[in-house]
C-alpha positions in Angstrom: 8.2 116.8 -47.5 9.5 116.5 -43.5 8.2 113.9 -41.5 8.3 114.0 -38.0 7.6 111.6 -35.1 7.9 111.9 -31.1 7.2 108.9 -29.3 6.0 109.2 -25.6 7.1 106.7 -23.4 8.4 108.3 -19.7 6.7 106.3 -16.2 4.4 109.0 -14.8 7.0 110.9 -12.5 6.4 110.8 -8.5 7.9 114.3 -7.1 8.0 115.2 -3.4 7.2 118.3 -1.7 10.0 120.9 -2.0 12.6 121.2 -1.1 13.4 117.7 -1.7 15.1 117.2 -5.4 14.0 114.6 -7.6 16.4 112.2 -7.2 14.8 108.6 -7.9 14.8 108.1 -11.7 18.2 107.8 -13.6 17.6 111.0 -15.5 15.4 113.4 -15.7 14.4 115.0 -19.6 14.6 118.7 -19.4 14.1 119.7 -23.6 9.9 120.4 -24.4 10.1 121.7 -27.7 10.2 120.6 -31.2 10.1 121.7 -34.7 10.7 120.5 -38.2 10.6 122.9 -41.0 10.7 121.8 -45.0 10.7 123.7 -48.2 10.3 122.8 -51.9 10.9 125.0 -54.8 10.3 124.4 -58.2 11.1 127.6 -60.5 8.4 130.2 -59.0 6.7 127.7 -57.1 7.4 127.7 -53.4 5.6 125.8 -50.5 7.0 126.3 -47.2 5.8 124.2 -44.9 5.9 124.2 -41.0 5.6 121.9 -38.3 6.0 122.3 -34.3 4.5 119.6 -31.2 5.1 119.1 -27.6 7.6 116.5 -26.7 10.3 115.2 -24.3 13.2 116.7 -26.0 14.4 118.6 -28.6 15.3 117.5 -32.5 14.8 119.2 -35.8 15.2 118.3 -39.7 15.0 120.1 -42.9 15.4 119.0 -46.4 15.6 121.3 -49.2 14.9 120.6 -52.8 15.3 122.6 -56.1 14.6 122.3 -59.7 14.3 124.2 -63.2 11.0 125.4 -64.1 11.0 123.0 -66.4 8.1 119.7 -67.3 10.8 117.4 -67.3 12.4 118.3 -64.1 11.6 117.1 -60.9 13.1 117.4 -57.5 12.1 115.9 -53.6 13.8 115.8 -50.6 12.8 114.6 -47.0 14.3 113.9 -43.6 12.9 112.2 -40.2 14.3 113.1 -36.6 13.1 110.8 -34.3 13.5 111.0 -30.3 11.7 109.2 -27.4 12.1 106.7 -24.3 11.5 103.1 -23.9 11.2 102.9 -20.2 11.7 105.1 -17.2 16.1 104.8 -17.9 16.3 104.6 -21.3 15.7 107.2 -24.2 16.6 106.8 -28.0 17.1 108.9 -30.9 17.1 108.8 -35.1 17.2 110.4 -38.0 18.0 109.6 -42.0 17.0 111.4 -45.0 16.4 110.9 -48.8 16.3 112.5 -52.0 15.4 112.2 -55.7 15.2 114.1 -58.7 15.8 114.0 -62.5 16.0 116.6 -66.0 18.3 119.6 -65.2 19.1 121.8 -63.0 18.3 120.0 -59.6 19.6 120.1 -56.4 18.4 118.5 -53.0 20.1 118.6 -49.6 19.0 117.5 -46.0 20.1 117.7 -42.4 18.7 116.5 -38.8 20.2 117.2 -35.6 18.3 115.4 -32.3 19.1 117.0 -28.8 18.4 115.3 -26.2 18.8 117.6 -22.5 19.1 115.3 -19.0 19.7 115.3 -15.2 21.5 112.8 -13.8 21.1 113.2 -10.0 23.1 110.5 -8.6 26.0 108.4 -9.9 24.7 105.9 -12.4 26.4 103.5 -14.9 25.1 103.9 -18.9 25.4 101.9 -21.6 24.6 103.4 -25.0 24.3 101.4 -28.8 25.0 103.8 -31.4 25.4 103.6 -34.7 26.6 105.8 -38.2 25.6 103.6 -41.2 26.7 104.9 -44.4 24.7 104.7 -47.2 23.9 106.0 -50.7 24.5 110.2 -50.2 27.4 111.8 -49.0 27.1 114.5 -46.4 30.4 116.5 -44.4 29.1 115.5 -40.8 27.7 112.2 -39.0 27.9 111.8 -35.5 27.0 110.6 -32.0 27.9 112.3 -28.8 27.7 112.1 -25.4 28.8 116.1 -24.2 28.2 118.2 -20.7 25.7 121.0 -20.6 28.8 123.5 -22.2 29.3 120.7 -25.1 32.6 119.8 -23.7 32.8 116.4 -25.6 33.0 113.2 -23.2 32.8 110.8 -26.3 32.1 111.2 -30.0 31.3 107.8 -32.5 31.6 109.1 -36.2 31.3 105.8 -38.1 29.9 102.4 -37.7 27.8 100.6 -34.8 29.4 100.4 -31.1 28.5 100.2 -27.8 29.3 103.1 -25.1 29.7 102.6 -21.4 30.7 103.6 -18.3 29.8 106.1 -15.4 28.1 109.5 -15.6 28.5 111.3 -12.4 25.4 114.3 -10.9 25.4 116.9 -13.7 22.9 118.1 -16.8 24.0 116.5 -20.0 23.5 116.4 -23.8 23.0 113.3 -26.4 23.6 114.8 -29.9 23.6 113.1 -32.9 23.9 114.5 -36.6 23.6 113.8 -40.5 23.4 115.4 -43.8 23.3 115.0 -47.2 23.6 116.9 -50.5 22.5 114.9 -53.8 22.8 116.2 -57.4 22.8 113.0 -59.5 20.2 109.9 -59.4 18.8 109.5 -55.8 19.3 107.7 -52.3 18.6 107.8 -48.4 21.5 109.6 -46.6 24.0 108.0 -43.8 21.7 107.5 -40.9 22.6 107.7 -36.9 20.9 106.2 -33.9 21.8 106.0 -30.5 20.5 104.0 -27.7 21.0 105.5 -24.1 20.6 103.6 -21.0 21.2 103.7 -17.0 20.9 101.8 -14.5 22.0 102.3 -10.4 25.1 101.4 -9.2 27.7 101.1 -6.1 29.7 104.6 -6.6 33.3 104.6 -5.8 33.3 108.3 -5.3 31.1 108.8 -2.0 32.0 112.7 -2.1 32.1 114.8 -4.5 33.3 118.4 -5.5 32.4 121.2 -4.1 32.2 125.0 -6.2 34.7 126.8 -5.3 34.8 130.6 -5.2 38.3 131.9 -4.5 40.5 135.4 -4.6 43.2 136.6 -6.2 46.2 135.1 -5.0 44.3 132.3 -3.0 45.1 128.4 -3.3 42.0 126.5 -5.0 41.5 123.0 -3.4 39.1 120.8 -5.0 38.6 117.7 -3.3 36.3 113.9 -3.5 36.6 111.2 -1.2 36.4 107.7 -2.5 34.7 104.9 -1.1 37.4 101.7 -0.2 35.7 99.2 -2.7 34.1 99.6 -6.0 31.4 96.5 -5.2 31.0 97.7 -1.3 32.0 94.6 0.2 34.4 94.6 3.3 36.5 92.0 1.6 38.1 95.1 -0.9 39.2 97.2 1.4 42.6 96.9 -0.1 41.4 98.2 -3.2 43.6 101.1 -4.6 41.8 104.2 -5.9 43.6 106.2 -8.8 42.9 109.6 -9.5 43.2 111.8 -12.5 42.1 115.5 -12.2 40.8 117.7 -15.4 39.7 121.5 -16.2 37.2 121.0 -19.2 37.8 117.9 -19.3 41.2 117.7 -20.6 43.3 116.3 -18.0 46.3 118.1 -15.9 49.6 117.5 -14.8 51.4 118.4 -12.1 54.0 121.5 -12.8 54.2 125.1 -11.5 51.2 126.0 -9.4 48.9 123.0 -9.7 49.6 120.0 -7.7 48.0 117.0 -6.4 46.5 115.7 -10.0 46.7 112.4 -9.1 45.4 112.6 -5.6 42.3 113.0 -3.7 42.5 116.7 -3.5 43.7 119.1 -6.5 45.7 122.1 -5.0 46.3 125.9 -7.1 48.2 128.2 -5.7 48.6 131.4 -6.1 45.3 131.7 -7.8 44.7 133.9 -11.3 41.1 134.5 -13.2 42.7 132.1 -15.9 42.4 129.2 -13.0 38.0 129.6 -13.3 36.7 126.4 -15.3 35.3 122.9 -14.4 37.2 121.2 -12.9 36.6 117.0 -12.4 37.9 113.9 -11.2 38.2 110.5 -12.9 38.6 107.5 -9.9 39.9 104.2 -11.2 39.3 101.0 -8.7 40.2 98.2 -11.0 38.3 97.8 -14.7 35.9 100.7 -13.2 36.3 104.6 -14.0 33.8 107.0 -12.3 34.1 110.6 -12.9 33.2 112.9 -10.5 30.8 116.1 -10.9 32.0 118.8 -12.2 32.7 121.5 -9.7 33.0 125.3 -10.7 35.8 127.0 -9.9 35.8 131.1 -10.1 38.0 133.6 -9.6 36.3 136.6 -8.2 38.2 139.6 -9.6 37.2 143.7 -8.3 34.7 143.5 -11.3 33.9 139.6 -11.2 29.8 139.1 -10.8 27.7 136.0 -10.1 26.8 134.2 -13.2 23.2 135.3 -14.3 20.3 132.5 -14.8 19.0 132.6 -18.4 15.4 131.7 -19.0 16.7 128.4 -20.6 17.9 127.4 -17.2 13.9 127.3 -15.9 11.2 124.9 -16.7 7.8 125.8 -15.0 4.8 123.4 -15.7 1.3 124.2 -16.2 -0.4 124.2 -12.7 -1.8 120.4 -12.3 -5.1 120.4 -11.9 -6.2 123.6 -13.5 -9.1 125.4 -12.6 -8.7 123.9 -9.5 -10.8 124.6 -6.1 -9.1 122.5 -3.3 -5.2 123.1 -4.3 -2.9 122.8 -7.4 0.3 121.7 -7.4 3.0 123.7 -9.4 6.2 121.9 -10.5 9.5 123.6 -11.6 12.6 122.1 -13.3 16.1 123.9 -12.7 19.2 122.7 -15.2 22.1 124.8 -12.9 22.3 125.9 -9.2 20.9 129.0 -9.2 18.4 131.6 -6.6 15.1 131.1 -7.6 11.6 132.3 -6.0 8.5 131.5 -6.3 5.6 133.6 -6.4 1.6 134.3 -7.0 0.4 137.7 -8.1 -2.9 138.3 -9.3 -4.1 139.7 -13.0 -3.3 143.1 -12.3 0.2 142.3 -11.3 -0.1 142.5 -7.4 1.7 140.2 -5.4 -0.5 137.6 -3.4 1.5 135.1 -2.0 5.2 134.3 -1.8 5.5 130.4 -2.0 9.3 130.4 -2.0 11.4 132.9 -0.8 14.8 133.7 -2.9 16.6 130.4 -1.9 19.8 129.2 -4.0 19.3 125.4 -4.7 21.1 123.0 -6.6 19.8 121.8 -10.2 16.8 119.1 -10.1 13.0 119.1 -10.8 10.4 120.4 -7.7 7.0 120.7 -6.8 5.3 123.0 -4.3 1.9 122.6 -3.6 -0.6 126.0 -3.3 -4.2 125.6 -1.8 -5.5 129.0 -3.3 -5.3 131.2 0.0 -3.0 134.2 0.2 0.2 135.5 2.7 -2.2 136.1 5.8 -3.7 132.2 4.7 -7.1 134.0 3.8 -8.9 131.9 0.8 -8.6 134.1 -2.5 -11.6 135.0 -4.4 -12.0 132.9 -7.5 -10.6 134.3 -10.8 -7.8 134.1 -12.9 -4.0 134.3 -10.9 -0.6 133.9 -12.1 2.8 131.7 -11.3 5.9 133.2 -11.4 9.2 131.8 -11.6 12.0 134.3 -10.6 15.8 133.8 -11.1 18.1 137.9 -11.4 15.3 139.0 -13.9 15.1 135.4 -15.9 11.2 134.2 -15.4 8.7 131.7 -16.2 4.6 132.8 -16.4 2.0 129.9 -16.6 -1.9 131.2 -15.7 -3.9 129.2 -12.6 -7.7 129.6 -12.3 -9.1 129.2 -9.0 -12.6 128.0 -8.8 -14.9 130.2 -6.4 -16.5 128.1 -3.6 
């Protein structure tokens, strides 16, 4: 057996016209899809058994279970993943398994992995409860992480309950947790994780951040943030002292050879080679408080170098809301990277009706545009059936509008 459950909790979301990004809410979900698949076999006897629903984010769970053809045999194995929000800045995820069998020959094992995808758009401070608890199966892997849209790790808890906080800084991040089990003798629920994942606002220290940087051959790299002169923005800590620590991927540099400037407001690279290209970061200290910065993209463009490619997992298009519609619609689109995007109607033979955004690079965030159902010239469109495109070098997203005839 696999048991599911998605539970639904996210403020109805308030989106401006573009180009404006969201930027209100602490985070924004990206992940729509779920699926939990489980299978039993008994000797000959197999029942497969598959399960898929809409949802905020992503999880999945399996459990396996096998056992001799045999009366006196008996195997069963299940596993819940379990993700959701409690408010409009917090979101939560579960998952545990169990298992049983008895005579000969059995064998059960189980894993769930939850995913949870989200935007940060402005600096925010987090706090997140997470916990491993062991219990009566063993498994090879039990975790909690907090990880960038790459899966660099920023923190990993692998045993026990704690409480994780700081600052996240603008970017598109991952909360993973993981468990699994194997049992072959008596019965018992597996380790479980959960995780708790909060934000709130707060004063940033770092009032600039990063900028990508696309440099030659030979070039110097400077990566730069400016930092506010108190943490709690009160005129009284202007003599605060800011620290700085600059990383690539998150691991953090020292100064030596070309690079210099690691613990100062600006990083500098000279004499730039392709092997300089990462994500580069800055950690600002101003007393107890560290604040990383963005991550900025440094690449460098060789003779054959090309700009990175948008994959359809980079695009979210919603369903036109309403839909049929007769007055106007309003068509919403999710971006997890910067990227050039366009937007565009075409009718059902393919045609092209109406061009509602022009190939514009923008930075990650959610969007809305609004269409009232006329065409390039402003002429009303017949009613019938019309399509939304969603355009980014040859990635795209389809959903279907019907406009109602007058």
């Amino acid at each position: 057996m696999c048991r599911a459950m998605l539970v639904v909790g996210v403020a109805a979301l308030q989106l401006a016209s573009f180009p404006v990004p969201f930027a209100w809410a602490a985070f924004v979900p990206l992940d729509n899809q779920s699926v939990c698949y489980s299978k039993s076999v008994a000797g000959a006897i197999q029942d497969p058994q598959t399960y898929s629903a809409a949802g905020l984010f992503n999880w999945d769970g399996l459990a396996i279970s096998e056992a001799d053809n045999s009366p006196t045999s008996f195997a069963g194995a299940d596993f819940s993943v379990a993700t959701g929000s409690t408010s409009d800045s917090c979101m939560y995820m579960a998952g545990e398994g169990s298992a049983a069998g008895g005579g000969s020959g059995y064998w059960n094992e189980g894993h769930g992995h939850a995913r949870l995808l989200f935007l940060v758009n402005n600096t925010q401070q987090y706090t997140a409860n997470v916990g491993i608890t062991e219990k009566d199966l063993a498994g090879t892997e039990h975790l909690v992480e907090l990880t960038d849209i790459n899966t660099a790790i920023y923190w990993r808890h692998e045993a026990g309950m704690a409480i994780r906080s700081g600052r996240i800084a603008p970017g598109a991040y991952w909360l993973i947790g993981r468990t699994n089990y194997t049992q072959t003798t008596g019965g018992g629920r597996s380790t479980s994780f959960f995780a708790h994942f909060c934000m709130s606002p707060c004063i940033p220290i770092i009032n600039q951040q990063p900028s990508d940087v696309v440099a030659s051959p030979g070039s110097t790299i400077a990566v730069q943030v400016t930092a506010a002169s108190s943490a709690s923005g009160t005129p009284n800590d202007a003599q605060v002292v800011s620290t700085y620590q600059w990383r690539k991927n998150l691991q953090n540099l020292t100064n030596g050879g070309r690079i210099s400037g690691v613990a100062t407001a600006q990083l500098s690279i000279t004499n730039a080679v392709a092997a300089d290209s990462g994500l580069y970061d800055c950690v600002v200290t101003q007393g107890a408080i560290e604040e990383p910065s963005r991550q900025a993209k440094v690449r460098v463009q060789t003779a054959t170098a090309v700009d990175p490619v948008l994959a359809v997992s980079d695009l979210r298009l919603a369903a036109p809301r309403p839909n049929p519609f007769t007055a106007g619609t309003r068509l919403e689109f999710e971006l997890v990277r910067s990227g050039r995007v366009s937007l565009v109607i075409t009718d059902a033979l393919g045609r092209r009706v109406k061009e509602l955004m022009p190939s514009t690079s923008i930075p990650p965030g959610r969007y809305a545009i609004d269409w009232d159902g006329t065409d390039k010239n402003g002429n009303r469109l017949a009613g019938g059936v019309y399509f939304v495109q969603l355009l980014a070098n040859g990635s795209r997203r389809l959903q279907r509008a019907v406009l109602m005839g007058r």
